[in-house]
TIVO-2410 file (N, C-alpha, C; in nm, 3 decimals):
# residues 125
REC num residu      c1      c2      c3 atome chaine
REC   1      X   8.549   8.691  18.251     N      A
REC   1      X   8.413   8.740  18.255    CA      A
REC   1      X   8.414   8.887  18.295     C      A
REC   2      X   8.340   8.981  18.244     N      A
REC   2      X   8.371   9.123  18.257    CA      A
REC   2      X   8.157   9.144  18.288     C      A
REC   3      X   8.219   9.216  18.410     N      A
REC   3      X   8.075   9.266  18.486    CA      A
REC   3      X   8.026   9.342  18.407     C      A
REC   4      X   7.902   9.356  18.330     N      A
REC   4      X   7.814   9.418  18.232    CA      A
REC   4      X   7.735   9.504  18.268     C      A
REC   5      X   7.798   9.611  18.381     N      A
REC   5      X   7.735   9.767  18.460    CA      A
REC   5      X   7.782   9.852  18.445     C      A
REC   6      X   7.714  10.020  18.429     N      A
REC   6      X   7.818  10.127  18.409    CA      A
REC   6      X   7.889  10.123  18.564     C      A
REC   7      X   7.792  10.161  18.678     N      A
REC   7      X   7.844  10.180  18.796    CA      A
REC   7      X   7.757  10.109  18.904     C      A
REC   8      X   7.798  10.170  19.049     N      A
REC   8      X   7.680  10.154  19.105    CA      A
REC   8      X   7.696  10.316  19.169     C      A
REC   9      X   7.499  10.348  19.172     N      A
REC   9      X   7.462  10.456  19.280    CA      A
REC   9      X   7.492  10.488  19.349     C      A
REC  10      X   7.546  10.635  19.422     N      A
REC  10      X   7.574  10.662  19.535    CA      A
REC  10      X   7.474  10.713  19.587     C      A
REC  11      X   7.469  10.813  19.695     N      A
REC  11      X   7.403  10.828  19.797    CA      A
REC  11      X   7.244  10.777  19.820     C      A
REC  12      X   7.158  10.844  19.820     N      A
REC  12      X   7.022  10.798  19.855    CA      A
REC  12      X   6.987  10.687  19.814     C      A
REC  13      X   7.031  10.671  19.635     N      A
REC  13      X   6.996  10.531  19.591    CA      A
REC  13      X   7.146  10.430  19.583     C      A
REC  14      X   7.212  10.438  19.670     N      A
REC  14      X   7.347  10.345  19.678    CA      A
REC  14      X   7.336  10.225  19.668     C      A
REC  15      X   7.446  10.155  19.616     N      A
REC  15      X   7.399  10.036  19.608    CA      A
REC  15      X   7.310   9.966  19.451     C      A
REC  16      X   7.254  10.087  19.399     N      A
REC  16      X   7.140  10.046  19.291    CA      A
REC  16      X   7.282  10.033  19.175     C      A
REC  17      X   7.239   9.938  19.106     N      A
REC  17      X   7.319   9.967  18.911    CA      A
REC  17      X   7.267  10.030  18.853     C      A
REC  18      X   7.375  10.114  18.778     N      A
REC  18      X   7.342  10.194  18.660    CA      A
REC  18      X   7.365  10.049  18.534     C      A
REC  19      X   7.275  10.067  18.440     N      A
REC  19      X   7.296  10.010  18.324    CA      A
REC  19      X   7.372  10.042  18.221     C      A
REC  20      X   7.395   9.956  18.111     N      A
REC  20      X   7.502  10.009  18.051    CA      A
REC  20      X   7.406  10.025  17.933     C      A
REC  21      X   7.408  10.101  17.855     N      A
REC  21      X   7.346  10.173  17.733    CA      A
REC  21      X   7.270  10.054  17.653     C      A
REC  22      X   7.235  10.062  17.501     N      A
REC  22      X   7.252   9.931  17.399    CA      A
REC  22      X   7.419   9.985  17.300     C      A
REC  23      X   7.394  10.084  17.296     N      A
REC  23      X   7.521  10.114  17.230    CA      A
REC  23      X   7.662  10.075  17.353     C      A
REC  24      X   7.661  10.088  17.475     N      A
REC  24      X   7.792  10.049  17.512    CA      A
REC  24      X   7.787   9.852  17.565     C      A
REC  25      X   7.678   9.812  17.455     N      A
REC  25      X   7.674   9.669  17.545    CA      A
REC  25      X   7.740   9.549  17.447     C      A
REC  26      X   7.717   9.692  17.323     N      A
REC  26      X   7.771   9.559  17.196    CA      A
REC  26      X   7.951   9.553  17.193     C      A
REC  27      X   8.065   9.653  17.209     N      A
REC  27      X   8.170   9.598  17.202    CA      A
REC  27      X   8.158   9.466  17.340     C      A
REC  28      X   8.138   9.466  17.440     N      A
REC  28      X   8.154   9.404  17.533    CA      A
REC  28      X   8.104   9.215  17.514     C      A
REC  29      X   7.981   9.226  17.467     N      A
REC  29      X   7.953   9.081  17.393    CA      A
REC  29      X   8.020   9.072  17.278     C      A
REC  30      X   8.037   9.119  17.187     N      A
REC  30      X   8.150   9.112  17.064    CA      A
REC  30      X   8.286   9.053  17.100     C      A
REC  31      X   8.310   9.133  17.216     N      A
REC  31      X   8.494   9.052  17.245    CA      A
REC  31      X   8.431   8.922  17.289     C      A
REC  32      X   8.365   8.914  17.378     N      A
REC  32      X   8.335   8.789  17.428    CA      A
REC  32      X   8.272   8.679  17.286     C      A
REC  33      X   8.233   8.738  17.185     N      A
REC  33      X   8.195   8.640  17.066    CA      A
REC  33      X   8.267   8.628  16.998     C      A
REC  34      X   8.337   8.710  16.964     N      A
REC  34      X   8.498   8.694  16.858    CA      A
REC  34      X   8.636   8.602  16.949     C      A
REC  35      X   8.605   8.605  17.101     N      A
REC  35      X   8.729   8.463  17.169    CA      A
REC  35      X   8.698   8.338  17.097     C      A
REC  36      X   8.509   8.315  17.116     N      A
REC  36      X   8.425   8.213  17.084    CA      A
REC  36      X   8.424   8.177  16.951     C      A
REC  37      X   8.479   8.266  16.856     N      A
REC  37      X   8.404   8.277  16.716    CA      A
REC  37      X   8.518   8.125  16.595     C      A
REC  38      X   8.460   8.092  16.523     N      A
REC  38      X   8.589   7.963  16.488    CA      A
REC  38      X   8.708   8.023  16.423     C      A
REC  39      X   8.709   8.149  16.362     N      A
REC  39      X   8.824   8.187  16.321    CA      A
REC  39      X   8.934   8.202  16.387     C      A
REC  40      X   8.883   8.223  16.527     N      A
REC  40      X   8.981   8.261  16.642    CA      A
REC  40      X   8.988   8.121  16.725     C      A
REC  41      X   8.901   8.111  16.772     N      A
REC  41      X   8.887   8.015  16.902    CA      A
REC  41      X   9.021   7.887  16.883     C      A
REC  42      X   9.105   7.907  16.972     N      A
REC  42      X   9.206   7.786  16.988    CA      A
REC  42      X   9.318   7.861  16.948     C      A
REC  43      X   9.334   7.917  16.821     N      A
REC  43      X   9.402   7.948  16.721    CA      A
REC  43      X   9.481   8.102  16.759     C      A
REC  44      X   9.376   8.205  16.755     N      A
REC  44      X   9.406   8.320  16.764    CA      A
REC  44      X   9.389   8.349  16.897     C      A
REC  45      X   9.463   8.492  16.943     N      A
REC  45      X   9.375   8.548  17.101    CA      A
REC  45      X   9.371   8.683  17.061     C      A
REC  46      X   9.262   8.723  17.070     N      A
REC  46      X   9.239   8.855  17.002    CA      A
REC  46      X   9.131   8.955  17.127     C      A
REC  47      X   9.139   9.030  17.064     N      A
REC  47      X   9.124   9.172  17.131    CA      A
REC  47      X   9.040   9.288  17.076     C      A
REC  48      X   9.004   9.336  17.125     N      A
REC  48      X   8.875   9.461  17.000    CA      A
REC  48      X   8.953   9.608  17.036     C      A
REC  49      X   9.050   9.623  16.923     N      A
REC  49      X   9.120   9.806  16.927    CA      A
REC  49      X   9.042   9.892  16.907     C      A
REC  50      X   8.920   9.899  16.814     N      A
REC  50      X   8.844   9.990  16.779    CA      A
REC  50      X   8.710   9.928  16.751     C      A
REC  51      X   8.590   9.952  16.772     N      A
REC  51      X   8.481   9.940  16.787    CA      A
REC  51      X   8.419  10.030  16.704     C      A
REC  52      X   8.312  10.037  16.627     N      A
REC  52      X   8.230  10.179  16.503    CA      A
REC  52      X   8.102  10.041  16.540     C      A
REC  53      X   8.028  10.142  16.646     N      A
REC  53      X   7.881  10.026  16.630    CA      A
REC  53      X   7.785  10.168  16.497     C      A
REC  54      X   7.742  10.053  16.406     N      A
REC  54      X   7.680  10.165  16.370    CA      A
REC  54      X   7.494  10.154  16.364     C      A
REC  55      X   7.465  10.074  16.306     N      A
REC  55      X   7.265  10.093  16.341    CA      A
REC  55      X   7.296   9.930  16.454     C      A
REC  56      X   7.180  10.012  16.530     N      A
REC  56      X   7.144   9.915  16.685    CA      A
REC  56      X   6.962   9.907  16.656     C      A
REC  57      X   6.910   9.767  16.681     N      A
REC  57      X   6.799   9.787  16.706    CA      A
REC  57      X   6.754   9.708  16.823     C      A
REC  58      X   6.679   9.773  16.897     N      A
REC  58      X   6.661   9.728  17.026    CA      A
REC  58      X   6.500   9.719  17.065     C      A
REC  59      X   6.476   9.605  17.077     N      A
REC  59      X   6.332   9.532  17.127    CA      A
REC  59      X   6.298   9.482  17.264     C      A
REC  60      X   6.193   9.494  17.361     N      A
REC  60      X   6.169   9.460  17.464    CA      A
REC  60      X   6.121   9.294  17.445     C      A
REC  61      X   6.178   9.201  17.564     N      A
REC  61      X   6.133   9.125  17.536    CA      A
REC  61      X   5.996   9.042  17.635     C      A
REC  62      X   5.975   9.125  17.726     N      A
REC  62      X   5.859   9.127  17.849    CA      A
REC  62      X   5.897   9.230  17.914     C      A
REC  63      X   5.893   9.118  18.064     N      A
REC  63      X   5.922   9.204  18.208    CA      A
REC  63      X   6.017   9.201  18.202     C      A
REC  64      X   6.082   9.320  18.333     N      A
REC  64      X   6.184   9.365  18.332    CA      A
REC  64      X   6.258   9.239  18.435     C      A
REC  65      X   6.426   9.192  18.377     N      A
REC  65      X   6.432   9.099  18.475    CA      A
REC  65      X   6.453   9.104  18.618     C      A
REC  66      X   6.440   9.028  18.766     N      A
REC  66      X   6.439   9.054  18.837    CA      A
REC  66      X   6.365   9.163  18.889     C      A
REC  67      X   6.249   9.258  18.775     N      A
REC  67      X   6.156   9.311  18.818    CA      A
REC  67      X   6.246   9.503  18.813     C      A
REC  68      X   6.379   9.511  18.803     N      A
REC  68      X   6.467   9.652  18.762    CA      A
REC  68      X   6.536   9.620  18.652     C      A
REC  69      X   6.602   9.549  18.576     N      A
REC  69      X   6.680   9.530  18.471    CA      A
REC  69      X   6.623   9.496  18.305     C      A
REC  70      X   6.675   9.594  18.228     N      A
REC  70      X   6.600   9.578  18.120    CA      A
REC  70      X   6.634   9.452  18.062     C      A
REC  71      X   6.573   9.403  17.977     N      A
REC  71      X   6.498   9.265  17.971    CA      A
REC  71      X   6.517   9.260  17.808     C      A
REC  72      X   6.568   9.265  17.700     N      A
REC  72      X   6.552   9.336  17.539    CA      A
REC  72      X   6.644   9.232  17.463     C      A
REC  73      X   6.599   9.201  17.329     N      A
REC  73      X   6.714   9.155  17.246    CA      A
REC  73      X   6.759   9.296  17.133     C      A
REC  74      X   6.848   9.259  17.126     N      A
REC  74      X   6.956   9.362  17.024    CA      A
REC  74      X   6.967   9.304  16.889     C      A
REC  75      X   7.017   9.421  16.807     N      A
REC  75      X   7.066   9.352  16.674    CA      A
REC  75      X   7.124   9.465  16.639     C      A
REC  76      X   7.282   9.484  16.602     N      A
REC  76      X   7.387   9.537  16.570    CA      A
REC  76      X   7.480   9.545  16.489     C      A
REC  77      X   7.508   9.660  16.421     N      A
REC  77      X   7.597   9.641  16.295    CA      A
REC  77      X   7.694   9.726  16.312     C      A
REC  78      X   7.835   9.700  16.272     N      A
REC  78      X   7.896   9.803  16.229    CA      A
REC  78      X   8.088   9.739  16.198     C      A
REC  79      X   8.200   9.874  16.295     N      A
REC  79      X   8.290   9.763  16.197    CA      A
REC  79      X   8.363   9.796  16.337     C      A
REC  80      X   8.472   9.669  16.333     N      A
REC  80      X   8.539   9.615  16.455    CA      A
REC  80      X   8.735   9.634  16.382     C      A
REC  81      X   8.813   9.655  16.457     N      A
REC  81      X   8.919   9.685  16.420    CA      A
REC  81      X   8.950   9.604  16.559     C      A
REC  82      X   9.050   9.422  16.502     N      A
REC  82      X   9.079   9.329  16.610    CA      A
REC  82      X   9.214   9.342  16.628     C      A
REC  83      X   9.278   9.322  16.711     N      A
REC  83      X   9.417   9.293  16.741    CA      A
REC  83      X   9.429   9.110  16.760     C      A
REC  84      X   9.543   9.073  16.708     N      A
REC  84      X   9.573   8.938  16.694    CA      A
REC  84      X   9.713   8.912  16.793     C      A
REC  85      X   9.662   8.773  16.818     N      A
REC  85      X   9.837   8.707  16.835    CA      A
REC  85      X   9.776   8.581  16.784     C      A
REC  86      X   9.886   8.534  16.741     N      A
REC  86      X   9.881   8.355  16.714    CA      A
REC  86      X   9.961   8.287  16.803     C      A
REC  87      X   9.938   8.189  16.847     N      A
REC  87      X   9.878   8.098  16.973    CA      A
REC  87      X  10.052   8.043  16.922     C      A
REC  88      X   9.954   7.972  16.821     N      A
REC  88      X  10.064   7.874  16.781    CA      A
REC  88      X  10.207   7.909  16.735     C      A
REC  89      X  10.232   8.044  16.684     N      A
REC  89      X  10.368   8.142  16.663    CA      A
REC  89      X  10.432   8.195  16.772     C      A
REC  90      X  10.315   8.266  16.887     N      A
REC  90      X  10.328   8.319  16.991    CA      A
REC  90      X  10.378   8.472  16.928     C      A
REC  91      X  10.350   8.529  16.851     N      A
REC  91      X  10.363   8.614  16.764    CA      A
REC  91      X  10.253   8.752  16.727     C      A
REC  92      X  10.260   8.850  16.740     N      A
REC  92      X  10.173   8.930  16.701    CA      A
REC  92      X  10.121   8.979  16.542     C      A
REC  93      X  10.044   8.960  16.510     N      A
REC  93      X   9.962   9.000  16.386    CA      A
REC  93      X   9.929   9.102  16.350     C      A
REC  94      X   9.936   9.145  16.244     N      A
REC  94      X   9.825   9.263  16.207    CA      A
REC  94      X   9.717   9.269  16.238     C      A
REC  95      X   9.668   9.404  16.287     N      A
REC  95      X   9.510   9.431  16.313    CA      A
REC  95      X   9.417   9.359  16.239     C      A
REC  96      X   9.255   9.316  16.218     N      A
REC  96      X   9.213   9.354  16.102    CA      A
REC  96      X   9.104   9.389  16.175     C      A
REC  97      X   9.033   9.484  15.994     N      A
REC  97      X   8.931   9.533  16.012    CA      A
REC  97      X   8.817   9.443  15.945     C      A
REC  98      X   8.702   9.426  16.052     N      A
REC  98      X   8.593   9.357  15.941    CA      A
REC  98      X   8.426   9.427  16.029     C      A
REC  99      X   8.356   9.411  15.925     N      A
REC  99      X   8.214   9.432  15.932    CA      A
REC  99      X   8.182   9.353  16.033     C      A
REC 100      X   8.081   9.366  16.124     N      A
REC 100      X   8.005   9.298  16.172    CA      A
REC 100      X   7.832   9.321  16.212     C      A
REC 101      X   7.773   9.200  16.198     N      A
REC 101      X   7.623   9.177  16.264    CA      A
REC 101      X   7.650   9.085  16.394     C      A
REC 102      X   7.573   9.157  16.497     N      A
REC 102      X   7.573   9.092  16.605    CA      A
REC 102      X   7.405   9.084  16.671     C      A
REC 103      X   7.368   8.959  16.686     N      A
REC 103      X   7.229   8.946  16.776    CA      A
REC 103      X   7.245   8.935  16.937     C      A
REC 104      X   7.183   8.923  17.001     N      A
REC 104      X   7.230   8.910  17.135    CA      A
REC 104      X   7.078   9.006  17.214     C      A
REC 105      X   7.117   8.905  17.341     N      A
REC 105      X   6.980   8.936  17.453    CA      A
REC 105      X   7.022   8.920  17.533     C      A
REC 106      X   6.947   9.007  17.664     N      A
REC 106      X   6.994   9.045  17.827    CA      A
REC 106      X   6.971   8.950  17.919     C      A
REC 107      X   7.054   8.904  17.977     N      A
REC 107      X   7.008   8.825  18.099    CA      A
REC 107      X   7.091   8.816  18.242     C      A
REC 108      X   7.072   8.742  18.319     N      A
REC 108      X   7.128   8.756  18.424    CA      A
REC 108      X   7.220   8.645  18.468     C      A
REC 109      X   7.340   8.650  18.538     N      A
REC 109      X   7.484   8.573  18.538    CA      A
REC 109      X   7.432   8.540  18.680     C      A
REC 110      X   7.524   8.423  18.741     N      A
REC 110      X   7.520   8.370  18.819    CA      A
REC 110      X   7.515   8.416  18.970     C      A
REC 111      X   7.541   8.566  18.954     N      A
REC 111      X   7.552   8.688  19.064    CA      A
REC 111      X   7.392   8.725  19.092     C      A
REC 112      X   7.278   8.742  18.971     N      A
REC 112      X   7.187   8.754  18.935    CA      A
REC 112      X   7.184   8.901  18.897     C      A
REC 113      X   7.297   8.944  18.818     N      A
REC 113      X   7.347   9.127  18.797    CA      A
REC 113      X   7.314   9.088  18.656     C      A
REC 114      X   7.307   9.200  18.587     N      A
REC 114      X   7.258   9.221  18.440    CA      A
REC 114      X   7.405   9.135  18.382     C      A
REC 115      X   7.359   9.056  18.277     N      A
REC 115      X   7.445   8.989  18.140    CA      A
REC 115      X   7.431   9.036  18.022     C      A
REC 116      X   7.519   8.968  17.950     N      A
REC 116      X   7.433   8.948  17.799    CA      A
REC 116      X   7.506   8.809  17.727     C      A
REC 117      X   7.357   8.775  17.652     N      A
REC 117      X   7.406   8.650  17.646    CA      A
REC 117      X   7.397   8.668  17.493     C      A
REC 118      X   7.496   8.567  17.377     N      A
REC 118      X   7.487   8.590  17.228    CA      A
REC 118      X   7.375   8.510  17.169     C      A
REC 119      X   7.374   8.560  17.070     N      A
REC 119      X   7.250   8.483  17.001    CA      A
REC 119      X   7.317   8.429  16.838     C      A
REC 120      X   7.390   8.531  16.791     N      A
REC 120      X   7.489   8.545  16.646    CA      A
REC 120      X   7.563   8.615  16.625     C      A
REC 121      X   7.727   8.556  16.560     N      A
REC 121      X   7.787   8.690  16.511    CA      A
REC 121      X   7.831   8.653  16.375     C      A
REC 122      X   7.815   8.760  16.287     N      A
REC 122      X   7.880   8.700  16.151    CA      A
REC 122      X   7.969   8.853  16.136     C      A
REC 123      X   8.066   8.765  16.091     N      A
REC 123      X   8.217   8.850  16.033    CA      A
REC 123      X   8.186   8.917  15.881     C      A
REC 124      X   8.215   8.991  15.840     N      A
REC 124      X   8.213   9.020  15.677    CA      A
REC 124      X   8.397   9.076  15.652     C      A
REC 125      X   8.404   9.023  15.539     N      A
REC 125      X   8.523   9.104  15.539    CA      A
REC 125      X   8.524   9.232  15.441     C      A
***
């Protein structure tokens, strides 16, 4: 599980999170949807070498959660360059490159710190 914050605040406002962009939120749910995804899951263990997000659209979806954290669903396109191993070879693979659409919306993890949770990912090749 990888904490979904740029930082935290120093001085006066210490302590506060910085958020992480919409553009720096999609590689981060992407790796986490491509472990999940069936091409991989069991089979492959893969990795995201290169990331190209290219159109993001980003919608509010109310209040902000916990009353500071933006609250929005996403929708994301662009192209992903994966690194492979196979499980079952124990062997390393060629990269590949493929298109992707990704949906996905903000929420909060068991810490009650900003998440993101998936909604869809489709591969293109």
């Amino acid at each position: 599980m990888t904490i979904k914050i740029k930082a935290i605040k120093k001085g006066k406002e210490a302590g506060e999170i910085l958020e992480l962009s919409a553009v720096e939120k999609v590689p981060l749910i992407l790796q986490e949807a491509l472990i999940e995804h069936p091409d991989f899951k069991d089979k492959i263990h893969v990795w995201i070498k290169e990331c190209k997000v290219g159109d993001i659209i980003q919608s509010p979806l109310g209040e902000l959660l916990k009353k500071k954290y933006t609250h929005g669903t996403y929708e994301a396109s662009g192209e992903v360059t994966i690194n492979c191993r196979s499980l079952e070879k124990d062997a390393l693979l060629a990269p590949r490159t493929k298109s992707f659409t990704i949906k996905f919306h903000d929420g909060l993890d068991y810490l009650g710190l900003p998440d993101l949770e998936l909604d869809s990912l489709v591969l293109h090749d």
